[in-house]
N, C-alpha and C positions, 0 to 999 in steps of 0.2 A: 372572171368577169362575165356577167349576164348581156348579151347584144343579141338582141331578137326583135320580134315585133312587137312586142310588147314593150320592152323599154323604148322604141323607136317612136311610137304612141307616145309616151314619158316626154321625150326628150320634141317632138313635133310643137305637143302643147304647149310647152314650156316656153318655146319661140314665139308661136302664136300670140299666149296673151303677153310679150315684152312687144310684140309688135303691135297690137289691138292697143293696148294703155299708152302708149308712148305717142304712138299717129295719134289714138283722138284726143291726147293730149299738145303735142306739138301743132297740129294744125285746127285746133280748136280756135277760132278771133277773139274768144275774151274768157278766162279763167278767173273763178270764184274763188275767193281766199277763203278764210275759216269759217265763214259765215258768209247767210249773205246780204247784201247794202242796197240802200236806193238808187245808187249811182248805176248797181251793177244791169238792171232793168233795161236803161236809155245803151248802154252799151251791145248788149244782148240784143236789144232789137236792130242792129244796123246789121247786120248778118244772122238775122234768128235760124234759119233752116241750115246752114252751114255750120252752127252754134248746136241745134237738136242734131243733125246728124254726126257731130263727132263726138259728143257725149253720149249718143247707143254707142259709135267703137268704145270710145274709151270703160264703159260700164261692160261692156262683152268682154274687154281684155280682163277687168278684174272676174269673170265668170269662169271664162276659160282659164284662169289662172288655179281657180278652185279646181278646176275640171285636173288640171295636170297634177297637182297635189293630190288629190284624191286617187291618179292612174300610177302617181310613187308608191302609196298607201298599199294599192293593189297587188304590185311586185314587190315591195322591200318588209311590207308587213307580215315576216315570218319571225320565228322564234330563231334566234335572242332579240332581234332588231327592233319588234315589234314595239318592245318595254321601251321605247324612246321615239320609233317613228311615227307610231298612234299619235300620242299626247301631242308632239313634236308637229305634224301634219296637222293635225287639229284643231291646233290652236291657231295655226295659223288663217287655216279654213275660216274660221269663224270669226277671225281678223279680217279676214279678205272680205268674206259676205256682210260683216255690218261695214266696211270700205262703199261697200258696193251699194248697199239701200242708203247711206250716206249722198251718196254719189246722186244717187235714182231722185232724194228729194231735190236736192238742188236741179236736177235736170227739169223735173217737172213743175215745180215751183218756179225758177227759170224762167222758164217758156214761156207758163200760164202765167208770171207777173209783167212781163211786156204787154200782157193785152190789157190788165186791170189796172196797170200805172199811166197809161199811154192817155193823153192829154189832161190828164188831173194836174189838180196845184200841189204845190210843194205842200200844203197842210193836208190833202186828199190822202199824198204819199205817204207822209210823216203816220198818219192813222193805218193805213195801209201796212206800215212797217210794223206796229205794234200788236196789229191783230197777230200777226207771224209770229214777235219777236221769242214765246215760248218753244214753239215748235223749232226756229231759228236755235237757240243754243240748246236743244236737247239731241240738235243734229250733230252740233260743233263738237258736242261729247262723244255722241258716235263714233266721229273721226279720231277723236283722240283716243278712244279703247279699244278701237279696230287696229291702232298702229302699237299700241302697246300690247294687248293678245298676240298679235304678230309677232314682236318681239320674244314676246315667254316664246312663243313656237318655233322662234328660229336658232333660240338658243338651244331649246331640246333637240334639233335636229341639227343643226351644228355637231353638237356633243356624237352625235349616232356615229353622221358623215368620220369622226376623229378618229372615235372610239372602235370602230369598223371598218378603219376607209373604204367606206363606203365610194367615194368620189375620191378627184383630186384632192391633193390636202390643203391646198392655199383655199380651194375652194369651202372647205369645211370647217378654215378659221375666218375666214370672211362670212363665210354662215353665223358662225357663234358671234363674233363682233357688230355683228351687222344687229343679232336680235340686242345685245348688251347697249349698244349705241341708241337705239330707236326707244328702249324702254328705258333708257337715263336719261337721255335727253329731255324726254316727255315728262316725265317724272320731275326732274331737277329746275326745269324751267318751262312753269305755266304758259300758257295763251304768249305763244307769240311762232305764228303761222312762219315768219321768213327763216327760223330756225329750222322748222320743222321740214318746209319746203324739201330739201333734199333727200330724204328719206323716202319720197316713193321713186326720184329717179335712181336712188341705189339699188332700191327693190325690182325696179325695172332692169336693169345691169345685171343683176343676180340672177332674174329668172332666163335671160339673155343667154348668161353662161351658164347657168345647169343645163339649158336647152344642150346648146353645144357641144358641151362634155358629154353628155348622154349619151347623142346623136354618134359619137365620134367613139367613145368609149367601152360605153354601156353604163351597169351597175355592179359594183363587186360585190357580194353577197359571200362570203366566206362560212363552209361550215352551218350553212342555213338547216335548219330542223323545222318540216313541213310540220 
């Protein structure tokens, strides 16, 4: 088992963003569904500045989330592991950062539509709503290929975690299930957000406990060839 500073890095970040996504998610006063509504504006504005600041934590958590993935990448990307933890990390990266600019539009669009809804009539808004509405679901898509990229990557690194125990091993079929779940789900049943709902607090729980186990463990690395 690898326990140094370097995994301790690994396993810090790892807590970090479950705790960044989770707080500016749990104490955020009003959360965006899959898109966003007229309704959502008038709500946003009753706590806007408590509303912008826990959507920076919450977008930091998915940053620093990259950041931990990327410090796995750094330690476990030796040969043989590489052949699975590359792609596997990867993909999921690039899951996490279209999450993240996902995230970023609603935040900002957000913000800046409390000021441009804010005493208009409802036909003011209804125009308002439509000038968005392309931008609006080419977000919604975002969302939806950031969680299914994630999935392809969690299933690669699952398989690593198995195939290497690399980690604990519950921990490394809940990796692979975790990517198999999120990309059938998504797949199997279009547009409808309260299904989906629970999959980033899973992904929150996960990064939760890689933290922990790392922290506490390290990394097995068996047989690694520099």
């Amino acid at each position: 088992m690898h326990k140094d500073f370097e995994t301790k890095v690994v396993g810090w970040s790892f807590l970090l963003a479950s705790l960044l996504l989770w707080l500016g998610w749990a104490l955020s006063p009003h959360h965006i569904g899959e898109y966003i509504k007229a309704s959502d504006f008038e709500a946003i504005g009753e706590n806007v500045w408590t509303w912008i600041w826990m959507y920076r934590i919450h977008i930091f958590g998915w940053v620093t989330l990259g950041i931990a993935l990327f410090a796995l990448v750094s330690v476990a990307a030796r040969r043989p592991f590489r052949v699975l933890i590359l792609p596997g990390a990867g993909m999921i990266i690039i899951g996490t950062f279209t999450l993240a600019i996902a995230n970023a539009y609603f935040y900002n669009f957000g913000a800046w539509g409390v000021g441009e809804t804010a005493g208009k009539s409802a036909a003011e808004i209804d125009t308002f709503m439509r000038d968005i509405l392309y931008t609006n679901q080419y977000v919604t898509c975002f969302i939806r290929f950031g969680r299914i990229f994630s999935g392809v990557g969690f299933v690669l690194l699952g398989f690593a975690f198995l195939k290497w125990h690399m980690v604990n091993k519950l921990l490394g079929v809940f990796t692979l299930l975790f990517g198999l779940a999120a990309m059938g789900i998504i797949l199997a049943i279009p547009d409808n957000f309260e299904i989906y709902k629970p999959l980033f607090h899973i992904k929150v729980v996960w990064a939760l406990i890689m933290g922990v186990l790392i922290l506490r463990n390290g990394i097995h690395l068996p047989k690694a060839i520099d």
